[in-house]
N, C-alpha and C positions, 0 to 999 in steps of 0.2 A: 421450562420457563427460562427465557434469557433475560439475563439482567441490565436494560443500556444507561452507563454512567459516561456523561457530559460533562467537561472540567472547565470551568472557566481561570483564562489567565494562561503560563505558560508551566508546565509543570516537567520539573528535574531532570533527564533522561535515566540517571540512579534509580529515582523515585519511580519510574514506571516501571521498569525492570524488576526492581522489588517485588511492587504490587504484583506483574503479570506471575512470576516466579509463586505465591504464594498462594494467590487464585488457583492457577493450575492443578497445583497440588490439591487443594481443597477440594477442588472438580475430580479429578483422579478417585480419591477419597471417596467421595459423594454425601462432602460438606459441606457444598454452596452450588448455587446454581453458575450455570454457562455466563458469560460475561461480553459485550461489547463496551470498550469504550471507547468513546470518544476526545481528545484531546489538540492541543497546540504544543510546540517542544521549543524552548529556545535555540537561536542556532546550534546547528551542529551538525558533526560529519559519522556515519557508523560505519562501520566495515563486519560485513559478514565473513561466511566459513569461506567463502571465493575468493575473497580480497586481494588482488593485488598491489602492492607496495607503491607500484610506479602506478597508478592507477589518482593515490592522493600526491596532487599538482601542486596544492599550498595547504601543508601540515602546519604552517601557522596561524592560518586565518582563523580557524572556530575548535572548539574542544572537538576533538576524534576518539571515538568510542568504540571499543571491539564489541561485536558482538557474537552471537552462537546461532542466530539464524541463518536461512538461506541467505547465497547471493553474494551481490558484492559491496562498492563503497557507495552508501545513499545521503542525501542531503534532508536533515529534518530543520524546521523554523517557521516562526509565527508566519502565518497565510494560508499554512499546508494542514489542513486536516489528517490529522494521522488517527487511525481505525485499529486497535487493538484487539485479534478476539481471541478469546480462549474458550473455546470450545470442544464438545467433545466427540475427535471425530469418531472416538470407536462408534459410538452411538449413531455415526453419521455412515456406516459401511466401510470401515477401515482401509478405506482408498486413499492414500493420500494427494493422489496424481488425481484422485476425481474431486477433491477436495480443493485444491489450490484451482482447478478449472471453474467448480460453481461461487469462488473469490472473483474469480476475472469475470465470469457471466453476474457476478453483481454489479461492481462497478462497471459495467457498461449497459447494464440497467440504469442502474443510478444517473449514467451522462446521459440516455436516452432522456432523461424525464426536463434534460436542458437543450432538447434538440440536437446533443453531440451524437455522432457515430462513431463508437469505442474499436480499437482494432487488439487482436492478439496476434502477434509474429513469431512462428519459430525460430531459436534461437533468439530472440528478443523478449528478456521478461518484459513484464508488465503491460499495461494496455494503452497503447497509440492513436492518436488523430492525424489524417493524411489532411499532408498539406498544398495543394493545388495548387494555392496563388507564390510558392516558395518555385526556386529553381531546383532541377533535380536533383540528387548526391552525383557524387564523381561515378558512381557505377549505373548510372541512367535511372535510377530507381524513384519513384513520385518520395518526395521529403515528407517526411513523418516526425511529428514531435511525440514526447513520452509526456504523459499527466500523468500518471499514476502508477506507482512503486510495491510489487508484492514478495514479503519475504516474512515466511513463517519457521517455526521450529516446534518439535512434536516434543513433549515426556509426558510419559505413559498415555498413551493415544489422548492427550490435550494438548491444544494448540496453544500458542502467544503468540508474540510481534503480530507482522498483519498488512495494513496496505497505508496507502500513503496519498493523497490526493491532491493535486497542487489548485487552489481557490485564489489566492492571490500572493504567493511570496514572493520575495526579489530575487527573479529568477539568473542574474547575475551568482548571487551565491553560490551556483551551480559549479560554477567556473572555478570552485579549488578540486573537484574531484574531475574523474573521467564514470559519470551517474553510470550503476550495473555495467562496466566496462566497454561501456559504447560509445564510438567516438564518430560516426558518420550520420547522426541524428540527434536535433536538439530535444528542449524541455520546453513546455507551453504550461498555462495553467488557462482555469478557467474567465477570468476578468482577461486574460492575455489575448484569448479567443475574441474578447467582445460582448461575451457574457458577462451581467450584471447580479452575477451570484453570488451570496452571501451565505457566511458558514452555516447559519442556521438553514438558508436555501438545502443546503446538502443532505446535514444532517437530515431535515425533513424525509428528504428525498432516498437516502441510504437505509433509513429507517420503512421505509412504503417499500424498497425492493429487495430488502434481506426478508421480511415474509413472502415474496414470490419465489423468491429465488433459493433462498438456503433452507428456508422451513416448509417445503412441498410436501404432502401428503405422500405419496409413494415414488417409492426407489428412483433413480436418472440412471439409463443405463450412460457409461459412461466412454467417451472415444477412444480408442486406441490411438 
């Protein structure tokens, strides 16, 4: 059984760290069940195990948070659905590399269920929407914005942090970091697109494709 908790309002970035940290542990344990949750964060900037220094452009604009997950510097704040899960992958085939793949093969279920067509790019975390009607980058390349942000951390085969979904922030905020160190590709969010999706839209929708996608009946072999 997984447990989905929904937070209404914007809740601490301390405060979820906590929770995620203690949960985990409890799952490890096997004194509590797997956990998604769902929540808002007020602004703010994290830096993962990647982080580079010169990467944060304005360490004055919003609180900066180290963190211990993957990855680099991400932008959390009201608009963005941020997806927490603590899970437990041993139980999942102690892949972690197949694990973070059936993360992206959800969120792009999930945008599926808004008519988007989610991309994964080598060497580019997270998952992409091409952008046609944009000119191309300086390397002839079709322009691509990032929606969504994935960056997990394991103790004792359970997961935390998680993914990050941009619904409608001020995508401006972007602009004190250099997002997972990528600089030849912007940020879109859902409402940005054109879509009239609303958070609970999501949730809805996140919820209908983590039972397709992450709780399947037998094994995924998984790609090299």
């Amino acid at each position: 059984m997984v447990e989905w908790k929904i937070s209404d309002g914007l809740v601490p970035y301390e405060e979820a760290v906590s929770f995620m940290e203690d949960r985990a542990a409890a799952i490890a344990a096997g004194a509590a069940e797997e956990c998604v949750w769902l929540l808002e964060h007020p602004p703010l900037y994290t830096a993962g195990t990647s982080a580079r220094r010169e990467d944060l452009t304005d360490p004055d604009r919003f609180p900066v948070h180290q963190t211990k997950r993957g990855g680099q510097f991400t932008y959390h704040g009201p608009g963005q659905r941020v997806v927490y899960v603590m899970l437990d992958v041993g139980k999942r085939g102690r892949d972690v590399r197949c694990f973070v793949q059936d993360l992206e093969r959800w969120v792009i279920a999930t945008l599926g269920e808004f008519g988007l067509t989610g991309h994964i790019r080598e060497g580019r975390v997270g998952v992409w929407i091409e952008r046609p009607d944009r000119p191309r980058t300086a390397s002839g390349a079709m322009a691509e914005d990032k929606i969504a942000a994935i960056g997990i951390r394991l103790r004792k085969w359970v997961s935390f942090h998680g993914i990050s979904i941009n619904v409608e922030p001020e995508l401006d905020h972007f602009d004190g970091i250099v997002p997972c160190g990528i600089t030849e590709y912007g940020v879109t969010s859902l409402v940005d697109l054109g879509l009239p999706v609303t958070m609970d839209d999501l949730d809805v929708a996140l919820r209908h494709q983590f039972g397709e996608v992450m709780e399947r009946k037998t094994p995924r072999a998984c790609p090299v």
